[in-house]
DOPAMAR-785935 format. One record per residue (C-alpha): x, y, z. Coordinates in steps of 0.001 Angstrom, whole numbers, plus 500000, padded with zeros to 6 digits. Example, Ala and Ser with C-alpha at 12.3 -4.5 7.8 and 13.67 -1.06 7.14 Angstrom:
512300 | 495500 | 507800;
513670 | 498940 | 507140;
This chain:
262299 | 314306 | 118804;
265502 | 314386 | 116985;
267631 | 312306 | 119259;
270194 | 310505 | 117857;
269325 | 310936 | 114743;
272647 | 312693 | 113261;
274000 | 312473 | 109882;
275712 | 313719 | 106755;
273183 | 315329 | 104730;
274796 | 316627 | 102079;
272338 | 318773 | 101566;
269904 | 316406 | 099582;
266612 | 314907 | 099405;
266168 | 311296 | 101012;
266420 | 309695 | 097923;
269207 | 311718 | 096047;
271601 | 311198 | 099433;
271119 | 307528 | 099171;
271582 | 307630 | 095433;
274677 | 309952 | 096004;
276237 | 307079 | 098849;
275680 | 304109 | 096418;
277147 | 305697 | 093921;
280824 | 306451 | 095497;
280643 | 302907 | 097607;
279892 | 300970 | 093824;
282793 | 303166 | 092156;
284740 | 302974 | 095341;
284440 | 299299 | 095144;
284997 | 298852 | 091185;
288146 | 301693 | 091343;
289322 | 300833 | 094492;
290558 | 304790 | 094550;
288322 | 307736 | 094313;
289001 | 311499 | 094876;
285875 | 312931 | 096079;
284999 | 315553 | 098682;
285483 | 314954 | 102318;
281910 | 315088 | 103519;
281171 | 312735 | 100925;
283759 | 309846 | 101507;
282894 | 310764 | 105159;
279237 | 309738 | 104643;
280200 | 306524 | 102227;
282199 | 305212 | 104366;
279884 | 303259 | 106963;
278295 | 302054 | 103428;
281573 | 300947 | 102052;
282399 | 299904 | 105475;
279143 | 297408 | 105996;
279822 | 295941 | 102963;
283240 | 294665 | 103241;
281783 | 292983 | 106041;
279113 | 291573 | 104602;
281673 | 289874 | 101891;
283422 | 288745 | 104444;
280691 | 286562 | 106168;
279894 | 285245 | 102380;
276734 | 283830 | 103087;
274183 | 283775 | 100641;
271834 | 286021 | 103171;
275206 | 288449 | 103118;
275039 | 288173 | 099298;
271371 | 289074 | 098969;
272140 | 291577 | 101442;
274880 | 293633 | 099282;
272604 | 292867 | 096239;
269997 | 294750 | 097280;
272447 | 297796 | 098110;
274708 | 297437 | 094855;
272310 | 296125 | 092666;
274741 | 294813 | 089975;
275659 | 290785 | 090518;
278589 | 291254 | 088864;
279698 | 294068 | 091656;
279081 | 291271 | 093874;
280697 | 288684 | 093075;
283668 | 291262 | 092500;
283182 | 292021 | 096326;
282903 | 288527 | 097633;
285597 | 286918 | 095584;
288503 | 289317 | 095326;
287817 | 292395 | 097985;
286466 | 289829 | 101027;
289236 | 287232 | 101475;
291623 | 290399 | 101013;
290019 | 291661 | 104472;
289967 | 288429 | 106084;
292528 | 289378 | 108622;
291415 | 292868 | 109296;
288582 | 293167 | 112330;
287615 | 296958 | 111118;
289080 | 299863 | 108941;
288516 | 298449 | 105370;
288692 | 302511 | 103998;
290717 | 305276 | 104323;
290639 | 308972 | 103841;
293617 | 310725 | 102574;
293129 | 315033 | 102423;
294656 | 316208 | 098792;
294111 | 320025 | 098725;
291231 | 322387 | 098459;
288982 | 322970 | 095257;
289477 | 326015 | 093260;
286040 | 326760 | 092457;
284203 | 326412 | 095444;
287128 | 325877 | 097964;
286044 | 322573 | 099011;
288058 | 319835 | 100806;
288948 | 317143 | 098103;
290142 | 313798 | 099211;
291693 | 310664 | 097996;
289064 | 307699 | 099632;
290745 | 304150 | 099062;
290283 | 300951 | 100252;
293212 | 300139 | 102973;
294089 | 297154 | 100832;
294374 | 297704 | 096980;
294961 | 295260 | 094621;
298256 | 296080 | 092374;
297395 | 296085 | 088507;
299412 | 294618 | 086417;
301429 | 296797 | 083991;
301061 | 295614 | 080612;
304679 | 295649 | 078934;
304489 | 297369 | 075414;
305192 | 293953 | 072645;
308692 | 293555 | 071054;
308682 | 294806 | 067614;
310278 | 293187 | 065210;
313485 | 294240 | 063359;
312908 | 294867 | 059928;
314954 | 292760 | 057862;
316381 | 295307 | 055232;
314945 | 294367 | 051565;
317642 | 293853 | 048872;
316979 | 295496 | 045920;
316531 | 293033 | 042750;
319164 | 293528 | 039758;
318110 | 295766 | 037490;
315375 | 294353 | 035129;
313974 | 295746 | 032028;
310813 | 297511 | 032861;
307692 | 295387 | 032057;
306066 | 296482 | 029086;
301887 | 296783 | 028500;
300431 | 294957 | 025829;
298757 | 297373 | 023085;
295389 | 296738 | 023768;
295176 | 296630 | 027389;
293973 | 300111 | 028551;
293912 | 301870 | 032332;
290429 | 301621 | 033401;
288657 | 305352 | 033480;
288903 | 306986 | 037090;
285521 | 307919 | 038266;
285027 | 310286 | 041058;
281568 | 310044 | 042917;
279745 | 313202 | 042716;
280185 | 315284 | 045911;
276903 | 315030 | 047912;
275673 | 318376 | 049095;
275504 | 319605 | 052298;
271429 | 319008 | 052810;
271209 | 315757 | 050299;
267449 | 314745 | 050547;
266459 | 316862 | 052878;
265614 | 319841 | 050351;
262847 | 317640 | 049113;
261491 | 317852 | 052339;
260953 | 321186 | 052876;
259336 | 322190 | 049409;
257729 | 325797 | 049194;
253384 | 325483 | 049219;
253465 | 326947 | 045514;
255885 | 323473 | 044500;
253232 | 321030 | 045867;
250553 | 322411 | 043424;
């Protein structure tokens, strides 16, 4: 029997659901902001949810723990040093759902699914360019002239390779190779 035993399916194989759930929770965790569809976010969520919890316990059980889910160490050290201590004060909703509109093509429910407590980037500000100094132009000089026997080297222009170089030779005709 089936008895408590409910979830979002998404309409997936075992293996493609849970490939589908670590998936948002990773970019969730990297982006901090993903739109994505409601069901979606809805079935992340406990994921996402479980490990912000984990990071905060930082154990090294917890951290073997969201290893095995994330798979990435860098991911989790991400988690346990910057997104855990941000959650130290909060018992329980680490994630949010915010509804954005409805999907042209197939009319589905697209949200905005955030973490409750983002991190501000920092704007880079664009470097001051330097004023140009104007350039004063030199009295008028008498134009340098060439000695006689110094002469412009020729210009040589490389031959234009064609369109199938070496491959012609490839592809010779039977009657050639006899």
């Amino acid at each position: 029997m089936r008895h408590a035993k409910k979830r979002l399916q998404l309409n997936r194989f075992t293996s493609w659901y849970e490939a589908t759930i670590k998936s948002l929770s990773r970019n969730l965790l990297i982006q901090q902001s993903i739109k994505t569809t409601l069901h979606k976010a809805k079935a992340a969520q406990p994921m996402v949810e479980k490990l912000i919890t984990l990071a905060r316990k930082n154990t090294l059980a917890a951290k073997r723990q969201a290893y095995q889910i994330l798979g990435d160490h860098k991911l989790v050290s991400v988690l346990f040093n910057e997104i855990g201590p941000r959650f130290a004060n909060r018992a329980s909703g680490f994630t949010r759902i915010i509804n954005l509109a409805r999907r042209r093509g197939d009319n589905a429910q697209v949200v905005l699914f955030e973490l409750t407590e983002i991190k501000k980037k920092e704007i880079k500000k664009p470097k001051k360019i330097k004023e140009e100094k104007p350039v004063e132009a030199p009295a008028e000089e008498a134009p340098k002239e060439k000695p006689v026997g110094e002469k412009k080297p020729p210009i040589v222009k490389k031959p234009a390779k064609k369109f199938f170089g070496g491959i012609r030779s490839i592809f010779k005709k039977e009657r050639d190779s006899l």
